[in-house]
C-alpha positions in Angstrom: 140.0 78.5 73.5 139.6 75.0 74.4 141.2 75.4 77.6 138.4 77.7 78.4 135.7 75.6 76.9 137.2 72.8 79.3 137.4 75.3 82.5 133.6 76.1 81.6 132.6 72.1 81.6 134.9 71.6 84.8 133.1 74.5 86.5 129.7 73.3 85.5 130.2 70.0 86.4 131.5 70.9 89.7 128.9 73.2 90.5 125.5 70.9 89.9 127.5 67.5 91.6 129.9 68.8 94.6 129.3 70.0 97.3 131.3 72.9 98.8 134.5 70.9 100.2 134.8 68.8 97.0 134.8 72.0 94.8 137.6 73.3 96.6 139.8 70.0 96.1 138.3 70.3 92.5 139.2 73.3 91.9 143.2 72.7 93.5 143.6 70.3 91.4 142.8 72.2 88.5 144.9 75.2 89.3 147.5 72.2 89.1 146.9 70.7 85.9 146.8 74.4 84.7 150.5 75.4 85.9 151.6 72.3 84.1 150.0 72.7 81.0 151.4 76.6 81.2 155.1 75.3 82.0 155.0 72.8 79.4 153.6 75.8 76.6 156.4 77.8 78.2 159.2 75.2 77.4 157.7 75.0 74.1 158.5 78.8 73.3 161.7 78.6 74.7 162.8 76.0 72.5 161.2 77.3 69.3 162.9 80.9 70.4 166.1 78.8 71.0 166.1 77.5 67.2 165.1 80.5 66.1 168.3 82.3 67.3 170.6 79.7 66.2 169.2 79.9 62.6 169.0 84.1 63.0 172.8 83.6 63.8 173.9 81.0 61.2 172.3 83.4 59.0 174.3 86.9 60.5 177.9 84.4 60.6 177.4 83.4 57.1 176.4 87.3 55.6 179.4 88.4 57.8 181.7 85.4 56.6 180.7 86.8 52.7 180.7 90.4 53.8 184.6 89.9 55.3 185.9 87.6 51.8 184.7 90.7 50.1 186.7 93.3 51.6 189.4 90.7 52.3 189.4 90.4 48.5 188.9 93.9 47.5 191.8 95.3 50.2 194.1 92.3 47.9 192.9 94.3 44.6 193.4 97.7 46.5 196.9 96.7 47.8 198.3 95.2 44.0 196.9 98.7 42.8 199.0 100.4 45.4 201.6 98.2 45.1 202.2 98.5 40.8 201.7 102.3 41.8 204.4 102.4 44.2 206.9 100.7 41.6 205.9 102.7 39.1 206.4 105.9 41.0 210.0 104.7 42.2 210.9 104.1 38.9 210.4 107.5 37.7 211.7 108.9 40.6 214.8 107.0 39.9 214.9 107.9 36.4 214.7 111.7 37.3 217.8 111.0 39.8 219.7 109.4 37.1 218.8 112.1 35.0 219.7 114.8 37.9 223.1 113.0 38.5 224.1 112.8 35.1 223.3 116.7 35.0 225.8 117.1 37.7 228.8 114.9 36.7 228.2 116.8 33.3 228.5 120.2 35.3 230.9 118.7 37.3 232.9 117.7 34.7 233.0 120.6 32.7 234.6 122.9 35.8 237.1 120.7 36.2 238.0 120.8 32.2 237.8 124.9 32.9 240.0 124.5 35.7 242.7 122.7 34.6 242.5 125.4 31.2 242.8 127.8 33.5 245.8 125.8 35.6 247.8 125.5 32.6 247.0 129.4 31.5 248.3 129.8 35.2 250.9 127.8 34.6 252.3 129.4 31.4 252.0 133.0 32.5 254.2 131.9 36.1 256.9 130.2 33.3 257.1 134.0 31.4 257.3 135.9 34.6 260.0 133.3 35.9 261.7 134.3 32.6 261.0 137.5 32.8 262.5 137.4 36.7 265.4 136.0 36.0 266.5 138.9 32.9 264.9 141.2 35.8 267.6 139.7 38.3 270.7 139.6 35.5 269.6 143.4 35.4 269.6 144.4 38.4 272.8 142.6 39.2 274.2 144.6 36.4 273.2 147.8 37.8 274.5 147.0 41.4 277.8 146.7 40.3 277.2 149.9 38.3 275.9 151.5 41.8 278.7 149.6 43.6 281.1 151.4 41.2 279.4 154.9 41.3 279.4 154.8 45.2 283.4 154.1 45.1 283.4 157.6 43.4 281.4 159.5 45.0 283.1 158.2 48.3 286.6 159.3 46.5 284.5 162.5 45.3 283.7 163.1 49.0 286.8 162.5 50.6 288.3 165.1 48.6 285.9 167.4 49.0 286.3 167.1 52.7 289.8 168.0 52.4 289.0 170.7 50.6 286.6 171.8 53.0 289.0 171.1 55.9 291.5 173.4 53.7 288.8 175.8 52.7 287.8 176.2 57.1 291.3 176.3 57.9 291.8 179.0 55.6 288.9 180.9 56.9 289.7 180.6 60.5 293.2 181.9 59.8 292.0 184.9 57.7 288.9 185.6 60.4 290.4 185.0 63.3 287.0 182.9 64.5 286.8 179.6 65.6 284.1 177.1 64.0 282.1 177.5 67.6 282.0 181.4 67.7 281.8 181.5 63.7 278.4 179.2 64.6 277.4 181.2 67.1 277.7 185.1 65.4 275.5 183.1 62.3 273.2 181.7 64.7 272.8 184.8 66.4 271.8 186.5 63.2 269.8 184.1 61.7 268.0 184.4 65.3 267.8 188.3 65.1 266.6 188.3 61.5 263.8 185.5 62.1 262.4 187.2 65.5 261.4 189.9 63.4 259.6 187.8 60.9 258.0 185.2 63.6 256.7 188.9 65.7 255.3 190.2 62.6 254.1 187.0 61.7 252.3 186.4 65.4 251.0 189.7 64.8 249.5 189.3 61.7 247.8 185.9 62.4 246.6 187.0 65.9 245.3 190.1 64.6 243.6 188.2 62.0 242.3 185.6 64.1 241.1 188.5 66.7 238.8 190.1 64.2 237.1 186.4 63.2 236.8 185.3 66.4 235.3 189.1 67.5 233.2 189.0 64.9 231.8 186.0 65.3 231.3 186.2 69.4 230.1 189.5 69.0 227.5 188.2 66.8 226.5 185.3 68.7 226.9 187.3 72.0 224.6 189.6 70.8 222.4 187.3 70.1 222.2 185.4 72.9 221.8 188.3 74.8 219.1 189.9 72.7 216.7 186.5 73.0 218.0 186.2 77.1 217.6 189.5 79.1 217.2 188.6 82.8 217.1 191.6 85.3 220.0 192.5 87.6 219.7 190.9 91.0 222.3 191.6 93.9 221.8 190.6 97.1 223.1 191.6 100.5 224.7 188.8 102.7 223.7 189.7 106.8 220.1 189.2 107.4 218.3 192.3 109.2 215.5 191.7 110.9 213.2 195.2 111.5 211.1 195.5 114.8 208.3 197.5 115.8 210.1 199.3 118.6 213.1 199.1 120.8 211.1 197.5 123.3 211.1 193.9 121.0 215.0 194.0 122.0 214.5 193.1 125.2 211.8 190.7 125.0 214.0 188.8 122.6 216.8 188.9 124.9 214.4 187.6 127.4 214.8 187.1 131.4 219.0 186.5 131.8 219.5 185.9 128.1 217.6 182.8 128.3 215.6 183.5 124.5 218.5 184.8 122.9 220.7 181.5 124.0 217.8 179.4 122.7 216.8 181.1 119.3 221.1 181.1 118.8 221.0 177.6 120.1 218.7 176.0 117.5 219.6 178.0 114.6 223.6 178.3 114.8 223.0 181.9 113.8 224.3 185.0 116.4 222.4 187.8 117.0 223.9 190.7 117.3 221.8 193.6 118.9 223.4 196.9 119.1 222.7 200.9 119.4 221.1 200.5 115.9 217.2 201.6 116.4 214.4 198.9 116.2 216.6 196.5 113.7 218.3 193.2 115.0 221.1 191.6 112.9 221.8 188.1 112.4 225.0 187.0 111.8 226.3 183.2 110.7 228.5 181.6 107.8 225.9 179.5 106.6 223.2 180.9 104.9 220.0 179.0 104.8 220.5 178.4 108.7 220.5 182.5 108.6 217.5 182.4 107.0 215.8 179.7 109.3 216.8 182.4 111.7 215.4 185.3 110.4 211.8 183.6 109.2 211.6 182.4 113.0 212.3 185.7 114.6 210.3 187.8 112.4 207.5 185.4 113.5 208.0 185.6 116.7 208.1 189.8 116.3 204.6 189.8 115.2 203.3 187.3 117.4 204.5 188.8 120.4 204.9 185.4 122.2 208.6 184.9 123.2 209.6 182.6 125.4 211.6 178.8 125.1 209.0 177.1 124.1 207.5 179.0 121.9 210.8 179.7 119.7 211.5 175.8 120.0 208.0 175.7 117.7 208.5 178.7 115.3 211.9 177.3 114.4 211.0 174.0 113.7 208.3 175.2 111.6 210.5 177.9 110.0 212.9 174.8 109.2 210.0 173.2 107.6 209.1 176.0 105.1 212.8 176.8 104.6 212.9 173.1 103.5 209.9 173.4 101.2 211.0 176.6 99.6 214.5 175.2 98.8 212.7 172.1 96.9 210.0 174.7 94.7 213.0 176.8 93.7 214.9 173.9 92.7 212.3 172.5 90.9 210.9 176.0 89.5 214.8 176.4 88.4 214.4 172.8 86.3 211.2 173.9 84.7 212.0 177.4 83.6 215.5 176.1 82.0 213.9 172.9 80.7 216.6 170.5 80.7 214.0 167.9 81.5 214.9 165.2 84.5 217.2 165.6 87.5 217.7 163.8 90.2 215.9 165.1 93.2 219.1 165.5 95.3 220.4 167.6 92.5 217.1 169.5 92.5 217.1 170.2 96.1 220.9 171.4 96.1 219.8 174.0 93.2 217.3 175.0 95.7 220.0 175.8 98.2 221.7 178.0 95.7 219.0 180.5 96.1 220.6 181.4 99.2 224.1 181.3 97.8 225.8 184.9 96.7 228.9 185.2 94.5 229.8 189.0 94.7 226.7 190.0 96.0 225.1 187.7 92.8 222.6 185.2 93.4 223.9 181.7 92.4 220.8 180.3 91.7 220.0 183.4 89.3 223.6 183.0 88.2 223.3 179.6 87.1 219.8 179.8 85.3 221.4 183.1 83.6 224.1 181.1 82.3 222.0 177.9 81.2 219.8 180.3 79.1 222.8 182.0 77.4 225.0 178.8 76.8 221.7 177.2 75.3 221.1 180.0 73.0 224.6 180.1 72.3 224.7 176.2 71.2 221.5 176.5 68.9 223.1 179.7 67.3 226.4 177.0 66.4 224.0 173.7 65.9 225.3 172.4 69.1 222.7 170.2 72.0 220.7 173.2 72.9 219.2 171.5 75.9 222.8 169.6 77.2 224.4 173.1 77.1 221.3 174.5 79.5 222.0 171.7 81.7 225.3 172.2 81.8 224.9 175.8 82.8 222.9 175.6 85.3 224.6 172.8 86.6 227.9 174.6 86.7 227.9 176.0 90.3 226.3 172.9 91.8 229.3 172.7 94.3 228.8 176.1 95.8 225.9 174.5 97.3 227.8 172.6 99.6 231.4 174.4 99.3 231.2 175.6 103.3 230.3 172.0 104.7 232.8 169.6 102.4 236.4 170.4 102.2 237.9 171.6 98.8 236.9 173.6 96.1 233.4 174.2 94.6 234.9 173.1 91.2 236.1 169.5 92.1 232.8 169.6 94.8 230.5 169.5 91.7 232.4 167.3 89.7 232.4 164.6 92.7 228.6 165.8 92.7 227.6 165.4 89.1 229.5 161.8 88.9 227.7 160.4 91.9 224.3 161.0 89.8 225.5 159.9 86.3 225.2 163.3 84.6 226.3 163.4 81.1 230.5 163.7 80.6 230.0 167.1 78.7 228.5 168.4 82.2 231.0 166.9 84.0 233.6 168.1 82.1 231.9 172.0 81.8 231.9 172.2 86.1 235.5 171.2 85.4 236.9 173.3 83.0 234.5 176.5 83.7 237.3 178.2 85.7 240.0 177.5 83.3 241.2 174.7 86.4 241.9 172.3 82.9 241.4 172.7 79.2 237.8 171.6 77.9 237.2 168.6 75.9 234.0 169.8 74.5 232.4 172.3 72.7 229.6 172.4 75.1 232.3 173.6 77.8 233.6 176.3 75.9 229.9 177.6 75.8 229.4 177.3 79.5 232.3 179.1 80.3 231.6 181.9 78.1 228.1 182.5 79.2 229.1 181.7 83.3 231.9 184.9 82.5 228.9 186.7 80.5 226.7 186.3 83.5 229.1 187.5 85.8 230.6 190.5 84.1 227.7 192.3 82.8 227.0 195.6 84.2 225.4 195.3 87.8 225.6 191.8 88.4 228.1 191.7 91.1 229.5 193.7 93.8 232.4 193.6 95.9 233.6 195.6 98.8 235.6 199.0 98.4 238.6 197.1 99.9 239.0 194.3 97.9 238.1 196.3 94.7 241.2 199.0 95.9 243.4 196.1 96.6 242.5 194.2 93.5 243.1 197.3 91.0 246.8 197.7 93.3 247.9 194.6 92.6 246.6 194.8 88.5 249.1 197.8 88.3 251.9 196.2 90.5 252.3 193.2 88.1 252.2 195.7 85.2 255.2 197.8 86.3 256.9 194.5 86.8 257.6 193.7 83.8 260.8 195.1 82.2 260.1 198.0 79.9 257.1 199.4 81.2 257.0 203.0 82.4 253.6 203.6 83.8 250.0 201.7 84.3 247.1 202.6 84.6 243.6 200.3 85.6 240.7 201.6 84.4 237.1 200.6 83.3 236.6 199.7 87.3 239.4 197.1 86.7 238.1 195.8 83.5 241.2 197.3 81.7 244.8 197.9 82.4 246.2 201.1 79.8 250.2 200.2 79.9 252.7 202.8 78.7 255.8 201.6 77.6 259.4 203.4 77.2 259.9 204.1 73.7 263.6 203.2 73.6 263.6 199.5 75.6 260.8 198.3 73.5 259.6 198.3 69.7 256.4 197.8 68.1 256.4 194.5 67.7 257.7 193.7 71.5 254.8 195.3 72.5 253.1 192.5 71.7 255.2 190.5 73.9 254.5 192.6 76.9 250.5 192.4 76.5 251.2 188.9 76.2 253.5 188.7 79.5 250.9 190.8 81.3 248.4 188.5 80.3 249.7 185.8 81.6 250.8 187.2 85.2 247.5 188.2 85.5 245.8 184.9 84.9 248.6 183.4 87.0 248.5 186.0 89.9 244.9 186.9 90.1 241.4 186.1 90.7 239.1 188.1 89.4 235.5 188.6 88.1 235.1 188.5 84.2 237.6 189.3 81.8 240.2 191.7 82.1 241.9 193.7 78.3 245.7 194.2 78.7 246.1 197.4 76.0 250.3 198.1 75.8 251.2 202.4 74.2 254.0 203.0 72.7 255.0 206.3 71.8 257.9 208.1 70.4 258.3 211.9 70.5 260.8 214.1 68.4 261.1 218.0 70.2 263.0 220.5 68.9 263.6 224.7 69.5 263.3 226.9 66.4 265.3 230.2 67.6 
């Protein structure tokens, strides 16, 4: 306020005395003595703000200073707490380990007291059975020297008896006139005669016995497996005849110098044999499914009418193709109707070549899902792996898939087979033992073999040639009238059954048993043969007399 009272006298002043140059130096000069008088009120504040802080701070150190003895003091307070605390806590802790230990050396001490009561106890009862060994040992040594003295008698008592004995044989031998070796031998001989008798009628009883069990019981199960599995009778022919609309197709087929008949035999490996039979062509070759190849292509080519190189290079390429694809949907239809879940595709597709497989005029591939169904229902009729025994069966030909492209036979073919995929050992060992080539070592097995033979012998299901069936019922009768005793034979039942007729005065009842059994055997030795064959032995004895 009075530095505006004083710029408002300056001003005055100035303005009513000076003239315009002197109010400007007036007026610098007081702009002057204004920044000095504002640096000097400036300096003042500074100073008072300085003293200011210094007593704000003195104030802050000393409240902190008081603020820090406290908690300084109280942490002393809180640590002598902690501290008694601590003690008193290890004290009790060290009470209740003193307590604990003197628990234990207690415990301690009282199984040691049991175990040395039980030490001495020990020790007593070893001192009585010392005692009582030693009057043991003093006893036994008495009775050795009673043995010792019983064996010098009986040794005496035997010695004389073998002298009697020697006397006694002499005496014999003199009054007989036999020697100890042909004494031995007229006893052994009887005893032999006597005991054949027995051991035949003994055979005879237990085989006839087991006969009617074990016909009982595979009747039964037979029956049933057949009653819940009927499949239809399938034979099939093994040429491949193609039919054509005329006798006109023959030439065209044969084409200009042979040239479509070289190249349809060319790519196939099939022959083609046309002859003097009308408006039919016949294709002739050792593997089957090229055959078929062969017979799809030309039968296409018949009703196209096209036949030239070119053309037949094309159909039987694509003839290869569907041959190909049919082989892998019957494999695979054959897996899903038996159900035996998973198999290996290269399993699956060699099932598919079965299908143009024949056994006997029998389809294999029929064959084998015939005798998966039947060795399954045979295995849930016994509580046997219904599904292993299905794969087993229809695994059981697998090598006659192959059997005319790899060397050996179609048993040992499909066990190589089967191993090479990791099939399960009862599968392996059914292909094995199917054929009777060795003995099973499981039940499924037995069950495979009995439905591949029950497959294969029922009524229809295979065929074979007039010559082979007149040379196989020849040679069943030969190997009957071979063996000694046997007066006629007759095979009948289409070579199901030989009907042997022994001589009444060579061989008994009971030998007859014999000679079924010899017959039996030659047969299975000597033979091969579809099925099962019976072996029935007649013996008859007449008595004829003249009244007059």
């Amino acid at each position: 306020m009075v530095h505006d009272v004083y710029d408002n006298l300056i001003l005055s002043v100035v303005q009513n005395k000076l003239n315009g140059g002197v109010r400007m130096l007036f007026i610098i000069a007081l702009n002057a003595v204004e920044a000095i008088i504002s640096g000097l009120l400036i300096a003042i504040a500074l100073v008072v703000g300085y003293f200011v802080r210094v007593w704000q701070h003195e104030k802050n150190m000393k409240t902190s200073r008081a603020l820090a003895e406290k908690i300084v003091e109280d942490g002393k307070k809180e640590a002598e707490k902690a501290k008694r605390e601590s003690v008193l806590e290890a004290k009790q802790e060290i009470f209740a380990l003193r307590k604990e230990f003197d628990n234990d050396m207690r415990d301690r001490r009282q199984v040691v007291v049991t175990l040395e009561n039980k030490v001495a106890q020990r020790e007593d009862t070893l001192n009585k059975r010392s005692l009582h060994l030693d009057k043991r040992e003093e006893t036994l040594a008495l009775r050795e020297e009673k043995l010792d003295e019983k064996r010098e008698q009986l040794e005496q008592l035997n010695s004389k008896a073998e002298e009697v004995l020697k006397q006694q044989e002499e005496k014999l031998i003199e009054i007989s006139g036999f020697s100890v070796e042909q004494a031995r031998e007229i006893i052994m001989a009887r005893i032999r005669e006597s005991l054949s008798d027995e051991i035949a009628t003994y055979i005879k009883d237990e085989e006839e016995k087991a006969k009617n069990e074990v016909q009982a019981r595979s009747k039964q199960l037979l029956a049933l497996a057949i009653q819940k599995y009927a499949s239809e009778t399938t034979t099939e022919r093994t040429v491949s005849v193609v039919d054509l609309p005329n006798d006109e197709m023959k030439g065209r087929i044969i084409g200009r110098e042979g040239r479509n008949i070289r190249t349809i035999e060319a790519l196939t490996g099939v022959d083609l044999i046309i002859d003097d039979t009308p408006e039919a062509v016949v294709l002739s070759g050792f593997d089957p499914i090229r055959r078929e190849i062969a017979k799809r292509a030309l039968s296409t080519l018949v009703s196209d009418g096209r036949i030239h190189p070119g053309r037949i290079e094309e159909v039987v390429e694509k003839a290869r193709v569907e041959v190909d694809m049919f082989i892998r949907e019957a494999g695979e239809d054959a897996v899903f109707k038996t159900g035996v879940g998973r198999i290996h595709p290269d399993l699956v597709k060699l099932l598919g070549r079965l299908s143009f497989r024949t056994s006997y005029g029998q389809n294999v591939l029929k064959h084998s899902i015939e005798a998966a169904f039947l060795a399954g229902k045979l295995a849930a009729e016994i509580g046997e792996d219904e599904i292993l025994a299905r794969r087993a069966g229809l695994l059981h030909d697998i090598g006659k898939a192959v059997d005319h492209e790899v060397e050996g036979g179609h048993v040992e073919i499909g066990v190589n087979i089967v191993n090479r995929y990791k099939e399960p050992k009862e599968v392996v060992d059914a292909i094995a033992s199917h054929h009777g080539d060795k003995e099973p070592q499981s039940i499924i097995a037995v069950l495979v073999a009995a439905a591949d033979a029950l497959s294969a012998a029922r009524p229809g299901a295979r065929s074979e040639s007039m010559e082979n069936y007149i040379k196989r019922l020849e040679q069943l009768e030969a190997i009957s009238n071979e063996i000694p005793g046997v007066d006629k034979s007759y095979a009948i039942q289409a070579g199901r059954e030989i009907r042997v007729i022994v001589k009444a005065d060579q061989v008994d009842d009971l030998s007859t048993f014999k000679v079924a059994r010899e017959i039996k055997e030659q047969i299975e030795e000597k033979m091969t043969y579809p099925g099962t064959i019976k072996v029935t032995v007649i013996r008859e004895t007449r008595a004829t007399d003249i009244a007059k």
